[in-house]
N, C-alpha and C positions, 0 to 999 in steps of 0.2 A: 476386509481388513479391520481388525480393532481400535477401536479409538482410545484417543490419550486423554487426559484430565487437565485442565487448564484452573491448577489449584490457585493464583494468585497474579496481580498485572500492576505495571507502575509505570508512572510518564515522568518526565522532568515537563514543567508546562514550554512550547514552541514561542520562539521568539531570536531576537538578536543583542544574546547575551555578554558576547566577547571573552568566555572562559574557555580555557582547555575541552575537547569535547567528554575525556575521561570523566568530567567532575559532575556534569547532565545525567550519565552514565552510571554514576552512581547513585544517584538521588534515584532513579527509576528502577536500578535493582533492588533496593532497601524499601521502595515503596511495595514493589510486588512481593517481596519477602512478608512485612507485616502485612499483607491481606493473604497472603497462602498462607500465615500461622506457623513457617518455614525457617528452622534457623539457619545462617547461612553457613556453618561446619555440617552440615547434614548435606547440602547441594553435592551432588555427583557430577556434573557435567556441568561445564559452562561453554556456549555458543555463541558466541558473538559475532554479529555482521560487520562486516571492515567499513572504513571510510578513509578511503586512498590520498585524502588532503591535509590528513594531520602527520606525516610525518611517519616511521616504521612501526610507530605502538597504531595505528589505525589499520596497519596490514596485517597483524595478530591480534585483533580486537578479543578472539576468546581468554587469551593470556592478559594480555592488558586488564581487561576487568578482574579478574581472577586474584592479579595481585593489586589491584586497588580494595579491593575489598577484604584481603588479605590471604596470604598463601593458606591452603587447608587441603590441598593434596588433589583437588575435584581435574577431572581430564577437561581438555578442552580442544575446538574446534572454531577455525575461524573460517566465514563465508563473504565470497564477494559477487556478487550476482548484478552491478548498478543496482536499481531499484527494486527490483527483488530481493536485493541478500536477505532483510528480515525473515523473510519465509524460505530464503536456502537452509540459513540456520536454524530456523523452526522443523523443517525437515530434518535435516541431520540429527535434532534433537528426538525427534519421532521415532525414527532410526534406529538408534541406539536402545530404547525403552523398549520397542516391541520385541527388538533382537533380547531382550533381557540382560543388557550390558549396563542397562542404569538403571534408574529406579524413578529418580527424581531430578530433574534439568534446570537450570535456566538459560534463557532464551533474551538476546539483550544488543541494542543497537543504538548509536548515537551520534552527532553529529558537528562541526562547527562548519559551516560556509562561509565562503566569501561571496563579499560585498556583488550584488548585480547578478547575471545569470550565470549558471554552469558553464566551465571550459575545461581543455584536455590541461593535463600537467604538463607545463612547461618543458623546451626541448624540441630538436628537431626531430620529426617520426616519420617520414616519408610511408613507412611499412602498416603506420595504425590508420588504421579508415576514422575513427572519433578525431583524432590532431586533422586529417585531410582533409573531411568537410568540413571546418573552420578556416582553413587556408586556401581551399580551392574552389568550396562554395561561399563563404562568408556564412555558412548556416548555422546559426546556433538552436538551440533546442526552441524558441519563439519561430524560429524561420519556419519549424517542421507544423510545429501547433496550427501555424495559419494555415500552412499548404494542407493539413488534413482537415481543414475547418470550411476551406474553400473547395474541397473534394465533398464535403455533406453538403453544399448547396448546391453543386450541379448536381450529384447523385441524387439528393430526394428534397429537395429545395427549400434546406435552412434559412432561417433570416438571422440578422444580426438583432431582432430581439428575442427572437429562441435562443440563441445564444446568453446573450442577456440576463432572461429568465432564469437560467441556471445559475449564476451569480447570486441572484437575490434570493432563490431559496437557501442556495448552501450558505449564506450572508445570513439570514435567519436564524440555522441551523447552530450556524456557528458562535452565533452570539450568546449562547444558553450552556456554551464547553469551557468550563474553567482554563483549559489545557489548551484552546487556541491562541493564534497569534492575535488575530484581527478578529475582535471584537464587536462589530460595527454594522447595523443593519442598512443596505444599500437599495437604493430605488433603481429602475430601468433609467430611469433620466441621470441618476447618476454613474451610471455602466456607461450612456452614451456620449456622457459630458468628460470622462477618463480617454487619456490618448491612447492613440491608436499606437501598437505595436510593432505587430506581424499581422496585417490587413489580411480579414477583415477584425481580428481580435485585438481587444482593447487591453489597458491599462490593469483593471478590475476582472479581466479574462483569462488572466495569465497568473499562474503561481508564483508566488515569491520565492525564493532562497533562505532558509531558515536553519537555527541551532534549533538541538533537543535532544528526546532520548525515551527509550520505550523499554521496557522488558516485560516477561513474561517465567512465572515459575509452574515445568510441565513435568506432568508423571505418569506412572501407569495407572491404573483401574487399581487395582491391588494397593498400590501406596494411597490411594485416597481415599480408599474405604478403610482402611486401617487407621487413616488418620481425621475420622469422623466427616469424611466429605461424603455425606450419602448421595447427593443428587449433583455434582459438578458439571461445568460447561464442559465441553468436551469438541473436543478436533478429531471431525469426521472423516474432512478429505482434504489431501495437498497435493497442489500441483505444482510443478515447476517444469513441465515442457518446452520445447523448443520448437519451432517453425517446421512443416513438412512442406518440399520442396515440392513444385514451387509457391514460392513464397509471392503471392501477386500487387500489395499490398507495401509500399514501402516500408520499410521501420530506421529508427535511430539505429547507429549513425547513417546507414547505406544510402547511397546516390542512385540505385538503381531499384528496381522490381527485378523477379526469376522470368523468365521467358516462360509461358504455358504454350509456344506455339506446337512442339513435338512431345509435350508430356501432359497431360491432361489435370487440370488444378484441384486440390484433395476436397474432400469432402466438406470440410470447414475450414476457414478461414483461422491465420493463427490465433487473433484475440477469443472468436469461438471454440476454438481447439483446449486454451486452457480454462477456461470453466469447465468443459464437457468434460475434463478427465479427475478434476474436481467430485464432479456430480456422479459421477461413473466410481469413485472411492466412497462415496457416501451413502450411495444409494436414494439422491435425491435429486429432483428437479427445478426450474424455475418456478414452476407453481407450490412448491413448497417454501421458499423463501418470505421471510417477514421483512427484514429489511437485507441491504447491500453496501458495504463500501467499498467504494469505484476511485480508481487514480485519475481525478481530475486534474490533469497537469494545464490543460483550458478547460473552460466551459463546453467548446464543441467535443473535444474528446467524452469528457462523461457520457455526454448521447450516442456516442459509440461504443459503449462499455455499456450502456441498455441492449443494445441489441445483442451485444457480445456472448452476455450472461443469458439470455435469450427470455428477457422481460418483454420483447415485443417484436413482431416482424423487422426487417428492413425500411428503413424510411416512418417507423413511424413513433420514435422515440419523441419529437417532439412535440407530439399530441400528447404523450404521457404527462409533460412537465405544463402543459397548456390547461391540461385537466386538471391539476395539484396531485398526481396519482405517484408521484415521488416526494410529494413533502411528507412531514410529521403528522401521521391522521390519515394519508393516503394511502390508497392501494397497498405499495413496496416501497415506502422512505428508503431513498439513496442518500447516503450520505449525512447523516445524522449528529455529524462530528461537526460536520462547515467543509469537512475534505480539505484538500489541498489550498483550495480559496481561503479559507480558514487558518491555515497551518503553516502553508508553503512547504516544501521541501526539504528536509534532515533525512538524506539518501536510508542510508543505513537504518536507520530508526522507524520510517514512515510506516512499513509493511506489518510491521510488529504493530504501532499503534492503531492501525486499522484493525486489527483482533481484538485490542483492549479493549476498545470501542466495543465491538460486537458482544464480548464479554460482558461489559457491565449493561448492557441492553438484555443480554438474556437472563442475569440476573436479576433483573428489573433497579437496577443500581442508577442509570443515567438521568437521574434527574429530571429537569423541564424540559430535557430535549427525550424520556422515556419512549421507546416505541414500546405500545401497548402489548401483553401478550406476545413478543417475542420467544421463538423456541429457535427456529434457524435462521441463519445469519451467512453471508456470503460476502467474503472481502478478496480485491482483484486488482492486480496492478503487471506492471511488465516494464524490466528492464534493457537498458541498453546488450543489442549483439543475441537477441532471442531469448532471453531467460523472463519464461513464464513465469506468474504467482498467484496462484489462485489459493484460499482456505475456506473449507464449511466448515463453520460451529453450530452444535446444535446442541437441548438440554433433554 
């Protein structure tokens, strides 16, 4: 498959700003505008990933921004995937260009949250399984972090200062990203001196809830060699899979696992399943990766998103972070932004920012957080109800 050109990228920087989420939205499409060189009457397509908490303009997110920035005729598309939508809509954007239906895209996601951790939209739902494990488990998205935090210590016998230890590098990481929330380098003593949560994950273990906004302006090969891009980052491979049954593995929201007793469990697991179709578009492997951005929605998930991506066998991810072979200078830097401990979560927005990231790394653009020598990049996340997200970039 041919790859696209990722001519230009913009962020609103993450934080809890208390504005409209349209207005983040805009600030990050005008930013990726002036680094694509892109006027914005020339944009053929706008994509935007919804966020279902603002009201009907966050369910039409492509329209929305379109006329925030002003009517100019460009088609649009709007994607809701939870936490993948950035990269539904990076797809869709994909889509259209290679079909030869566009030329030139943006790609654009943003967010306002409320206060404290994610919930269903008000309303009785008997029929939605996200409203019923709120009602019938009490589970919020913390309930789930622990109980797969407490599944890696009996499976391959995590501590809570591996755990930990994840915190303080992407706290490191993070502290060097203009565009993060949290700022702030933290010690092990102070991961264990932050209250507990969702036991055994702490305070400093847990992502926040966060406003922001990401875009991206994408084209063909053809548009950006015409428009003096001789060497562009470029989008290798995108995933957006789903779960093959069965599914052994809990995931948000569901209260149960697939039964494997009469049907035999597939070849990979689903968080393996979307890297591998990633990798399988690009024609590359783990051992090609320079760095990675991983949805750490806790610290123990990220060590499941190593093996996911297939940086290391089963159970030995946290030897990798024991080694520094994930920090800046290491091995495969994961997470170079500060990730999610850094950022917190702007649904809509996040998936997108995790490319920008990757982008200005391959550019050699990222400042003191630079991974040296980056060509490929691998960013990975996974939303509510099986929607994969996987992206290689590579230069």
């Amino acid at each position: 498959m041919e790859d696209i050109a990722v001519l230009g990228v913009g962020m609103h920087p993450w934080g809890k700003w208390g504005k409209n989420f349209v207005e983040y939205g805009v600030v990050a499409a005008n930013a990726a505008l002036a680094d694509a060189g892109v006027d914005w009457r020339d944009v053929q397509l706008v994509c935007g990933a919804d966020t279902v908490r603002n009201g009907y303009p966050g369910y039409v997110a492509g329209a929305t921004f379109a006329q925030a920035l002003g009517w100019q005729g460009a088609a649009v598309t709007s994607s809701y995937a939870a936490c993948a939508s950035g990269v539904t809509a990076l797809n869709s954007a994909r889509a259209q260009i290679l079909a030869g239906l566009a030329d030139v895209a943006m790609v654009i996601g943003a967010d306002t949250t409320p206060k404290g951790f994610l919930a269903p939209n008000a309303g009785e739902r008997g029929d939605d399984p996200d409203w019923l494990r709120f009602r019938l488990l009490g589970a919020t998205n913390p309930t789930y972090f622990g109980l797969y935090a407490r599944r890696r210590m009996e499976l391959h016998g995590a501590t809570q200062e591996d755990f930990a230890a994840v915190k303080v590098k992407n706290a490191k990481h993070g502290f060097e990203n203009p565009n993060a929330r949290f700022r702030k380098a933290v010690t092990l003593e102070d991961v264990a001196a932050s209250p507990i949560v969702s036991d055994p994950l702490r305070l400093l273990e847990i992502c926040a809830t966060s406003d922001g906004a990401a875009a991206m302006i994408v084209c063909s090969l053809d548009y950006a060699r015409a428009h003096g891009h001789t060497d562009p980052v470029r989008i290798a491979g995108v995933s957006t899979v789903s779960p093959t049954y069965p599914n052994t593995t809990i995931d948000l929201p569901n209260f149960a696992t697939d039964s494997a007793f009469g049907v035999s469990e597939p070849e990979r697991g689903y968080r393996a399943s979307i890297a591998h179709a990633a990798y399988e578009q690009a024609g590359v492997g783990p051992d090609d990766l320079d760095l990675a951005e991983v949805y750490d929605l806790s610290t123990a998930l990220e060590l499941d998103w190593y093996e996911a991506i297939g940086l290391c066998k089963p159970g030995e991810a946290e030897q990798l972070v024991r080694d520094g072979d994930t920090t800046i200078g290491g091995r495969i830097p994961v997470n170079p932004s500060g990730g999610l401990a850094c950022f917190g979560e702007a649904v809509p927005a996040q998936a997108i920012a995790q490319v920008c990231e990757l982008t200005w790394h391959l550019r050699g653009h990222a400042g003191a957080r630079q991974v040296d020598g980056a060509r490929v990049g691998l960013s990975i996340n996974q939303g509510l109800f099986g929607h994969g997200s996987c992206v290689i970039v590579r230069k």
